[in-house]
N, C-alpha and C positions, 0 to 999 in steps of 0.2 A: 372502964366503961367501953365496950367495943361498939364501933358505929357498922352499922350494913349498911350496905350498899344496894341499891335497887336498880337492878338491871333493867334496861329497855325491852320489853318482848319485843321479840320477831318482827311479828305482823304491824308494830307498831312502826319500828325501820323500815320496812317496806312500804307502809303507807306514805311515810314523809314526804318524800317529793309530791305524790299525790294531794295533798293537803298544801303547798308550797306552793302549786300552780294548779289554780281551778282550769287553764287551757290544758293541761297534760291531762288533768283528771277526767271531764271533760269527752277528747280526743281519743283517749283510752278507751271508756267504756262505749264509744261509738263502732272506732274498729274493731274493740273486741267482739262487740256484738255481729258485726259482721262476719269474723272470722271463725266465732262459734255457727252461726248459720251456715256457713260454708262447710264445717266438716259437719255437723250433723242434717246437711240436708236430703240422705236418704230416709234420718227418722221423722224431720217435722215437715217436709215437702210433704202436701194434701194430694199429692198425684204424681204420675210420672210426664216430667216436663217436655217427653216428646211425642205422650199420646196425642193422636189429633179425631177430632170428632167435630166433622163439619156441616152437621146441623146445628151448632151452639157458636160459628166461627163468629167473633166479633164483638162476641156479647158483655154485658156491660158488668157491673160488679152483681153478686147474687151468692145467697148462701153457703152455693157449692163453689162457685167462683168469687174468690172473693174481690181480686183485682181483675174480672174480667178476663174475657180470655182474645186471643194474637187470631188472625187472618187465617188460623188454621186447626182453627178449634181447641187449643193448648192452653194448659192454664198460664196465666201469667206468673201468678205468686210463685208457682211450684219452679218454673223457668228463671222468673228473679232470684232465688233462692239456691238455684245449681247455675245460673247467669254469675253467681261473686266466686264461682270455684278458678276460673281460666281467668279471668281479672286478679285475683289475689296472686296466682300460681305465675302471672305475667311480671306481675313487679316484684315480686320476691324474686325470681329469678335475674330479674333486671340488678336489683340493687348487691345480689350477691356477686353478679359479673363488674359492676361500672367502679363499684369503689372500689373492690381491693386493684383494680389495673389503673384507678386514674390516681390512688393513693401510691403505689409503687411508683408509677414513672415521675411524681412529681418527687417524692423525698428523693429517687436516685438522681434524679437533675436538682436537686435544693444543694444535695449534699456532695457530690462529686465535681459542680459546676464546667465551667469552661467549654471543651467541643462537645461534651454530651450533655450540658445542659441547653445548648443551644440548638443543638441538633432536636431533642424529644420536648424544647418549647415552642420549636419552629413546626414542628408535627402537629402539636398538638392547638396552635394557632389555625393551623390549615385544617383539621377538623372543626374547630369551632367555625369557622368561615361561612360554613354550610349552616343551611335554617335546621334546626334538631330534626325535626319532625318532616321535612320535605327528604332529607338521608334516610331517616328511616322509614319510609316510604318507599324510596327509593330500593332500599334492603331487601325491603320483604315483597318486593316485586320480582329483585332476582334469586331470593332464594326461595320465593314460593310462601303463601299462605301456611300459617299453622300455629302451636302453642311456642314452639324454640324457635322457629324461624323468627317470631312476633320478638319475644326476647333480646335474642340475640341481636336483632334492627336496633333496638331502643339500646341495650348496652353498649353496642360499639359508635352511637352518636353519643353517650350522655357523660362518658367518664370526664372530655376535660376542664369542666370547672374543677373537679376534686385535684387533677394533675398539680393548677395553676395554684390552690387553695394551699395543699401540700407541699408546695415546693417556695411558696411565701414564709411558712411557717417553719420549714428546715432548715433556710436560709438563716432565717429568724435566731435559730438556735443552733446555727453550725457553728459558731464560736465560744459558745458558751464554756464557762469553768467546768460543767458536771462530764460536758463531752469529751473536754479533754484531759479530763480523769479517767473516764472509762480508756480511750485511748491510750494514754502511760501505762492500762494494766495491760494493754495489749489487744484493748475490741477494738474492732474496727472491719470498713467492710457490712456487706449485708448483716453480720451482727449485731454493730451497731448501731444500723437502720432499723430493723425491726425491734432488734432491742431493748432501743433507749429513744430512738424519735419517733417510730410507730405511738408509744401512747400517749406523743405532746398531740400529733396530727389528729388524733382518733375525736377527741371531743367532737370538734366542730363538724366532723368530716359524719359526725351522726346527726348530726344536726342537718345536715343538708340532706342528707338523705333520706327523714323525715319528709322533710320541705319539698326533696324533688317526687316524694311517694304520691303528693298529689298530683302533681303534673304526670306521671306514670299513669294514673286513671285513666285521665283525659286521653292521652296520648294512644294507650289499648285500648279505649272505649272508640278513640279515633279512625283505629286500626282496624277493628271489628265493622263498622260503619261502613268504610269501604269496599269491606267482602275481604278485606287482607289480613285478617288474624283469624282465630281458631275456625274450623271447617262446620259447616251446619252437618245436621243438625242441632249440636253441639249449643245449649244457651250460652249466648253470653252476650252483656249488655250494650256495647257494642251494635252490636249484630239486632238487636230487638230495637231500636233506637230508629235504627234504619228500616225494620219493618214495617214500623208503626208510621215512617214520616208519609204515603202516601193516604192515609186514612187521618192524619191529625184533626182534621176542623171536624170529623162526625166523629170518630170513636177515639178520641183524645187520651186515654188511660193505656194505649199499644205504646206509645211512644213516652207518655210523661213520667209511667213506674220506672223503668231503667234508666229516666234520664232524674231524675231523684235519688235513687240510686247512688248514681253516677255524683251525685254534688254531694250529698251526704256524705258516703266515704272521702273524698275527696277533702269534705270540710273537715272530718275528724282527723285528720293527716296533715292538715294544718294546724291545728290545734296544737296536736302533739310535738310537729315541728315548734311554735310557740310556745309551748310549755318548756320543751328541751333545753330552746337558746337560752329561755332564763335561767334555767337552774344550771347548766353544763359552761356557759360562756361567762365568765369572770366581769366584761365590760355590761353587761347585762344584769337584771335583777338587785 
């Protein structure tokens, strides 16, 4: 009598986590949705979001406009809608510069210890020191307004929780049996850093970066506000936030769509930060 065996579809694997954590599930479909809007919003934008037609400036919601339009006749939807292109493209770029440098220098000081663990802890102590976001302010003052300059501010204040997180965790397992077997065959060195304690570190080290994607929002929505991130005409929410704030108490929908916006994404990137730690972090879930 032979038994089958019934394989798991695909999609069903893939689903799992999904069904595991309604925050991840959730969170998902928030920024996915947002990130679908973002690359197709030359086809579902109702207009071009830097025409300006200043007989309608101000104006409230209406058929053609549906969230009303900004102090310069523009639509807002169409503007909200290329507004998440320079917000997404900021923290993506963010999170692909902070973790892999704040993950490096913590496992090379986890695991080499002694004068260079001291020296790239004491570094990276004297970076935290500073308030995040007052540095990186500070950043894109001197290297000027724009989509990398904005980046690059936010990446070089954000990496050293990951340093500290990272070099907890190598510490953690710099003794370990498995270490010092790969060792006997002969790894060692960046080898055996990226190797073999890159994918203890990696779990949580996604998980934070989750976590930190919302603060990333705030932070280039921050950025934008002040005239210090991406150049107008250019939307982005930010930058509409601060248009709207001297017209708030009459025409309230300049300023309240990007700053909704702005919480929305924000909350789905926490979500999926919380869905993650459950399912990724062992003391968790």
């Amino acid at each position: 009598m032979s038994v089958v065996v019934i394989q798991p579809r695909r999609h069903t694997r893939l689903l799992a986590p999904f069904r595991r954590s309604p925050s991840l599930a959730a969170g998902s479909l928030i920024a996915g949705f947002v990130i679908a809007a973002a690359i197709l919003a030359p086809v579902i934008a109702p207009s071009d979001p830097n025409a300006q037609d200043m007989a309608i400036r101000l104006a409230p919601a209406t058929l053609s406009h549906w969230l009303g339009t900004d102090g310069f006749g523009r639509d807002i939807l169409s503007r909200l809608i290329y507004g998440a292109r320079p917000t997404l493209a900021i923290i993506s770029l963010v999170a692909l510069l902070m973790a892999p440098l704040g993950i490096t220098i913590g496992m090379v000081a986890g695991y080499y210890g002694g004068f260079v663990d001291r020296v790239l802890m004491r570094f990276t102590d004297m970076v935290m020191s500073f308030p995040r976001l007052i540095l990186a302010f500070a950043f894109v003052a001197v290297l000027g307004p724009g989509l990398i300059n904005a980046a690059l501010a936010l990446a070089l204040t954000s990496w050293p929780p990951y340093a500290r997180q990272a070099r907890v965790e190598t510490q953690a397992v710099r003794r370990s049996d498995f270490l010092a077997a790969a060792e006997m065959l002969g790894i060692r060195g960046p080898r055996l850093i990226f190797g073999h304690i890159l994918p203890i570190v990696t779990p949580l080290a996604i998980v934070r970066i989750a976590l930190d994607l919302a603060g990333m929002v705030l932070i280039a929505a921050g950025l934008g506000f002040l005239g210090l991130g991406v150049l107008p005409p250019t939307a982005e929410w930010g930058k509409m936030v601060a248009d709207g704030t001297p017209v708030i108490f009459d025409q309230w929908w300049v300023a309240a769509s990007p700053g909704l916006a702005i919480l929305v994404l924000s909350l789905g990137f926490n979500l999926i930060a919380d869905g993650m730690r459950d399912l990724m972090d062992p003391r968790h879930g």
